[in-house]
N, C-alpha and C positions, 0 to 999 in steps of 0.2 A: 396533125397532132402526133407525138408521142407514142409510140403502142404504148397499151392499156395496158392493166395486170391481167384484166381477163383474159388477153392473148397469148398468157405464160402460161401454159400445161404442162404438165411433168415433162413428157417427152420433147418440147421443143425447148425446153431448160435444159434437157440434157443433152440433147442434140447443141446447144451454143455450149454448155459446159465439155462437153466431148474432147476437144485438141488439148484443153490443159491436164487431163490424163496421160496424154500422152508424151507430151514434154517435158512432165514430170518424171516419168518411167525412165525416160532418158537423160533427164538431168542428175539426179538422186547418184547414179554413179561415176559419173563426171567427177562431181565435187568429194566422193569418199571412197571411190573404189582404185579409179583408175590412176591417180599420181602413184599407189604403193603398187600396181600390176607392173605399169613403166618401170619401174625403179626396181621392181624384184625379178622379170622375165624379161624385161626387152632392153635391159642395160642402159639406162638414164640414169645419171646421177644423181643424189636429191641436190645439188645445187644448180642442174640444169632443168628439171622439172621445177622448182622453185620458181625461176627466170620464167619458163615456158608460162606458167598459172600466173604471174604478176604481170606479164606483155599481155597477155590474153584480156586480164580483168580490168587494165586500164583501157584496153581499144574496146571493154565490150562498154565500160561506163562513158567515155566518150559518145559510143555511137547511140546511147539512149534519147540525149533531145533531139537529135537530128532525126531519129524515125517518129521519135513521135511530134514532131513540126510537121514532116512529110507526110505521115499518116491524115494530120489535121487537115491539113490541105487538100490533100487527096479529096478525103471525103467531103470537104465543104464545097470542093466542084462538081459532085454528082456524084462520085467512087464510092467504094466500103471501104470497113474494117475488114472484112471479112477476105477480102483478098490479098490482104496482107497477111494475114494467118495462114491460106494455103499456101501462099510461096514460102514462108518460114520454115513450112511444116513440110516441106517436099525437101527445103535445104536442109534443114535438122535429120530429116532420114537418109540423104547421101553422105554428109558429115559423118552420123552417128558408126554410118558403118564401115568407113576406115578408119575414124578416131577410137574403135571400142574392137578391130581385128587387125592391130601393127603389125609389120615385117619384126623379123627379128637377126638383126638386133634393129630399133626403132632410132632412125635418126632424131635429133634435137626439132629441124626445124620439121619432119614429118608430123612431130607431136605437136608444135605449137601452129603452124599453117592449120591443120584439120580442126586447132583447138581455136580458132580464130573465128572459123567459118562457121562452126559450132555455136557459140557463142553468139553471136552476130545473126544467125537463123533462129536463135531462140528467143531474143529480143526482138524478134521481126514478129514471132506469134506474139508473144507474149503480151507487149505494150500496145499494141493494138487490139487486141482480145478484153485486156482490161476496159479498155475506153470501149470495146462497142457494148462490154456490159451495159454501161453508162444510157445508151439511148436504147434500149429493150426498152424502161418503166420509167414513166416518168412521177408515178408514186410513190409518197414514201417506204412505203413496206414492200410494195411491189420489185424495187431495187433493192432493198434487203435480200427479195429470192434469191434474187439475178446473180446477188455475189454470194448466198449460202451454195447457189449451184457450183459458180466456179468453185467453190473451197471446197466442195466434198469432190470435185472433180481432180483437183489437186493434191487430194488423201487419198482419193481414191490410184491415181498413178503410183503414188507411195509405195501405199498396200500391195500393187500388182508385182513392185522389183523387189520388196521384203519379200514377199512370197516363193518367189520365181525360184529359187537356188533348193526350196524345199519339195519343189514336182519331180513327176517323172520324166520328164523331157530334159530335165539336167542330170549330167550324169555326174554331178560332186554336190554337195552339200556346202560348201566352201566358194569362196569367192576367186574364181583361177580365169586364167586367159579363155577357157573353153566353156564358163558361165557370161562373161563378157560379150560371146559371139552369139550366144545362144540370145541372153540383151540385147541387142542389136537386132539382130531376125524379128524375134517378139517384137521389141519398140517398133519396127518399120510397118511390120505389118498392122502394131496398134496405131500408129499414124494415119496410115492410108484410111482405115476401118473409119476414124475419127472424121478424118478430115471431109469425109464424104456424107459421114453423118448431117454437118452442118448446113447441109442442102435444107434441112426442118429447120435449121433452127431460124428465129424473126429474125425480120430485116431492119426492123425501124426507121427513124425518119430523119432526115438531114437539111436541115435548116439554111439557106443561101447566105450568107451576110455580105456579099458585096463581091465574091471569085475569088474567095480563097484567105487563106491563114496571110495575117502581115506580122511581121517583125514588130514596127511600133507598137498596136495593138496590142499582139505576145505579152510581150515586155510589162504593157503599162497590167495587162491584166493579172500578172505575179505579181509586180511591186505592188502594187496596189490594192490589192485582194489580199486584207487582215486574216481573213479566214484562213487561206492557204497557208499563209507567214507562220500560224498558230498551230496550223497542222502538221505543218514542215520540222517545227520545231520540236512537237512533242513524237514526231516519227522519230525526228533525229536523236534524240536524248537516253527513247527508251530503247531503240534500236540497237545504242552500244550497248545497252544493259542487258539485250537479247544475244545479240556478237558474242559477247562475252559466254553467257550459258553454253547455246551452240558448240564453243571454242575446249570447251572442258568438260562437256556431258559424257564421251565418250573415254576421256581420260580418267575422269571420274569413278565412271562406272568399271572399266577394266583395268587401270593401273592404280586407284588407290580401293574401292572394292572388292575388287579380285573377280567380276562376274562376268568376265572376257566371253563366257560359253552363254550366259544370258542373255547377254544383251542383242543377239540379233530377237529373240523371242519379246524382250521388254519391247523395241523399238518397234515389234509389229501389234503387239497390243496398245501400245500409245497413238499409235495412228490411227488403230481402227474405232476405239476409245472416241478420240480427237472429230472423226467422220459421223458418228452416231451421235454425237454431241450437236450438232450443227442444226437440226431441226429445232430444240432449245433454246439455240442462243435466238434462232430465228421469229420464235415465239416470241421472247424476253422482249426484243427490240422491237416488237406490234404493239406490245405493254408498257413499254418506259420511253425508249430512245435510242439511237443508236451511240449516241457518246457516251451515253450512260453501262451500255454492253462493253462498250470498248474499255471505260473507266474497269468496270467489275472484272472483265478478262485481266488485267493487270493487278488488281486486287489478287487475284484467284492465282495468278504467278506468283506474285507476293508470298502468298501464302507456301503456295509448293515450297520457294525457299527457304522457307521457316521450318520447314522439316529438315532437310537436305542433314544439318549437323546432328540429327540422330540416326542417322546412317554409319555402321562403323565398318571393317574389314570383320568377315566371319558371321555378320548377322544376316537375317533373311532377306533375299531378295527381293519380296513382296514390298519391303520399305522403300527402297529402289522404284520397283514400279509405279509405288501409289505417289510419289513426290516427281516422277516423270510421266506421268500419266494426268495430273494436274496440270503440268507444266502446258503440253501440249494442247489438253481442250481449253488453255487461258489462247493458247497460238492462234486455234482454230476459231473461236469467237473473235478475237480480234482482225481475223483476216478478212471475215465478214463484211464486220461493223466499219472498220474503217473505212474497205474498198467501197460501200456505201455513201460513207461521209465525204470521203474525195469526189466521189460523182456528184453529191450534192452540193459541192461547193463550185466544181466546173460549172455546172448548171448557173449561179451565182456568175461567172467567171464569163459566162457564153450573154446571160442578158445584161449584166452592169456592161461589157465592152464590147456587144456584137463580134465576139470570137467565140468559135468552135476551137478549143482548149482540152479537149479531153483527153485526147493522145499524149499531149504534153505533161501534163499534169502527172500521168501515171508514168510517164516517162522520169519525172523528176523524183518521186518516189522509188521506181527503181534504181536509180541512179543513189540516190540517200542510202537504200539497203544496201546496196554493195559496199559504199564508203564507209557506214556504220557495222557492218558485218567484218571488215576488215582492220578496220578501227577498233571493236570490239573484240576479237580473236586475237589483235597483238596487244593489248593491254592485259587480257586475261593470262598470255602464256606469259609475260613480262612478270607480273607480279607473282605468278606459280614457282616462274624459274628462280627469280631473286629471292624469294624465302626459302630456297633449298627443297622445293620439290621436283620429283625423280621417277618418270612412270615407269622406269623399269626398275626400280629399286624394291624389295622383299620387303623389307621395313620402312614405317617413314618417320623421322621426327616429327616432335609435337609441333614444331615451327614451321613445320615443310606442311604439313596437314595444313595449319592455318593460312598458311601462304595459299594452299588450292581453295581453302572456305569463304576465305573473301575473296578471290579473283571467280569463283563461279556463282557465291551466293550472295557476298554482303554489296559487293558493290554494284553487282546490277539489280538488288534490290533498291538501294539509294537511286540511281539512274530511274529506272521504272517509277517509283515514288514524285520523283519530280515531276514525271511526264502528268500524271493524274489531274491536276488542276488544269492543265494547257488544252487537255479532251475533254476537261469538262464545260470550260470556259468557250467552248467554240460555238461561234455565235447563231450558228442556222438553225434552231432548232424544227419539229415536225412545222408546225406552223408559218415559219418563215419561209420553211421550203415550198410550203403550198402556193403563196404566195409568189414567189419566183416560178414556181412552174404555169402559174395560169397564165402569167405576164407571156412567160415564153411560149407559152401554147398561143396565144394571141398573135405573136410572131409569125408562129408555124404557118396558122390558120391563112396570113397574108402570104407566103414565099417559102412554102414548102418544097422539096425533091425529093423523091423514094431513093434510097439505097437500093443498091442492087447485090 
């Protein structure tokens, strides 16, 4: 069968949630630190950095279903997840640290080769890490832990690279090529620390269906699986409507605000906010549901937005805080809830077609984030730029202001709003799922295989 919830103990939660701390440490300045260091010390252009980030995020979104078919596979012949994870985690740390200590000057294809490998090692933990959440618990709430752990493990990475530029081991307070190495160092050696952690964490159980993942199968189990279609959709809808936030919080805050000096302190209280919040939402969804947390987290974004237009330039930054500070604990319960509801719908996915689909499934989820992440970021700067907004401009017209109030509030408010009925409307509820897991446990029971 399934390990049990009783088999989750703090410490073997956190031993499986361990490596997504660490990834996170390393990823967080990938995506905000490192295109402006290339571009300001190692003489990259930003139309060559540009290039370098859009080859990189199309080979890393391609290679998402492919690991996680592989992944499936893998493990429906005997393999884990888990050993996908260490080899990720070992390429993410030789990556990390040529792509984050360049020569200088940094050639073009130096930055995009390491930015390849990078990417591509991070996908390796990543989508297989999500999917062995999946077979920890086969209980309802019991997989609500499994994914409260990973998400405070992935706040908690956060927390660790906010923090880092403010210790004594860094000698600038400031983000420079000699904090970046310092990054590196740390990440490596938080990797290794992680990755060995994982020895505690459960193994769970892998079900035979016949030697392995098939293509047909695959196939008919997405086409065919309402659930997924329903989940896809409202990932994909509300996801631009997140893109979009992401694409202009920073702009926001420092080029029409003016709190360029706060915002590393906002964005470390929003996370840490976001990490405490997470035993809550966990509560919440023992109490109601988990579509119904997921529902309310976008409610609760919702609302942040609603603030956002009494924010002016000159006023206190606490306003600021408290409308990103929302923002994020809506982030952090829905990363929960959902990564929950995906696993219960695989579950669905694995007894309607005798496929192990897990891999995949998360695979195609992050494949969505990326498209709607980028999707979402050029629409929000598209309609910023087109109403004459200007982040490096002292003043803004009233029309430039508008033009940033709906490209970061009104219309991923709109977007989000849609999503709400499609997470509500999804059809597994606690009960159905019991129902799918006994069936599957029945399975187990005949042609089980331990992971290893």
């Amino acid at each position: 069968m399934i390990a049990r919830d009783d088999r989750l103990s703090l410490p073997r939660l956190m031993a499986y949630a361990a490596p997504v701390c660490a990834t996170n440490f390393l990823w967080m300045p990938t995506v905000s630190i490192l295109p402006g260091l290339y571009a300001k010390y190692f003489g990259l252009g930003l139309a060559q950095i540009a290039m370098v980030l859009l080859v990189a995020r199309i080979a890393d979104g391609v290679s998402d279903p492919i690991i996680g078919y592989a992944a499936d596979r893998h493990r429906s012949r005997g393999g884990s997840y888990r050993s996908w994870v260490v080899v990720g985690g070992l390429g993410l740390s030789i990556s990390a640290i040529f792509l984050f200590t360049p020569p200088r000057p940094a050639p073009q294809l130096y930055y995009l080769a390491w930015s390849l490998v990078f990417y591509l090692s991070w996908s390796l933990v990543d989508i297989p890490h999500a999917a062995w959440g999946s077979r920890l618990a086969g209980d309802y709430t019991g997989r609500a832990r499994v994914y409260a752990a990973r998400t405070t493990g992935l706040f908690a990475g956060l927390i660790a690279f906010l923090i880092l530029p403010f210790l004594p081991i860094v000698a600038r307070s400031d983000y420079s090529p000699e904090t970046m190495r310092m990054t590196a160092y740390v990440g490596v050696a938080l990797m290794l620390l992680c990755l060995a952690a994982t020895v505690w964490s459960p193994r769970g159980i892998v079900v035979s269906h016949g030697g392995g993942a098939r293509i047909s199968s695959l196939l008919a189990s997405i086409l065919r699986n309402p659930a997924l279609a329903r989940f896809l959709t409202a990932h994909f809808v509300g996801g631009i409507g997140f893109g979009m936030w992401f694409a202009l919080i920073f702009i926001h805050l420092d080029g029409y605000l003016g709190l360029g000096s706060q915002v590393p302190l906002i964005l470390l209280l929003c996370n840490v906010a976001a990490a405490l919040l997470i035993p809550f939402w966990l509560r919440l969804i023992a109490r109601t549901s988990k579509t119904a947390v997921w529902a309310a987290c976008v409610v609760l974004y919702i609302a942040s937005l609603a603030i956002v237009p009494a924010a002016a330039p000159g006023g206190s930054w606490l306003l600021a805080l408290a409308f990103t500070a929302l923002a994020y604990a809506a982030f952090g319960g829905q990363a929960v809830a959902s990564a929950a509801v995906l696993a219960d719908i695989a579950d669905y996915g694995e007894w309607k077609f005798r496929q192990s689909c897990s891999g995949f499934y998360f695979a195609l989820i992050g494949l969505s984030y990326k498209i709607t992440t980028g999707l979402g970021a050029g629409l929000a700067l598209l309609i910023a730029a087109r109403m004459g907004f200007d982040p490096a401009a002292k003043l803004h017209s009233a029309e430039a202001v508008r033009g940033l109030l709906i490209g970061f509030a009104v219309v991923p408010a709109i977007l989000t709003l849609i999503s709400i009925p499609l997470i509500l409307g999804l059809p597994i509820t606690p009960r159905r799922h019991a129902i799918i897991r006994r069936r599957l446990d029945r399975i187990a029971a005949t042609g089980a295989v331990p992971s290893r």
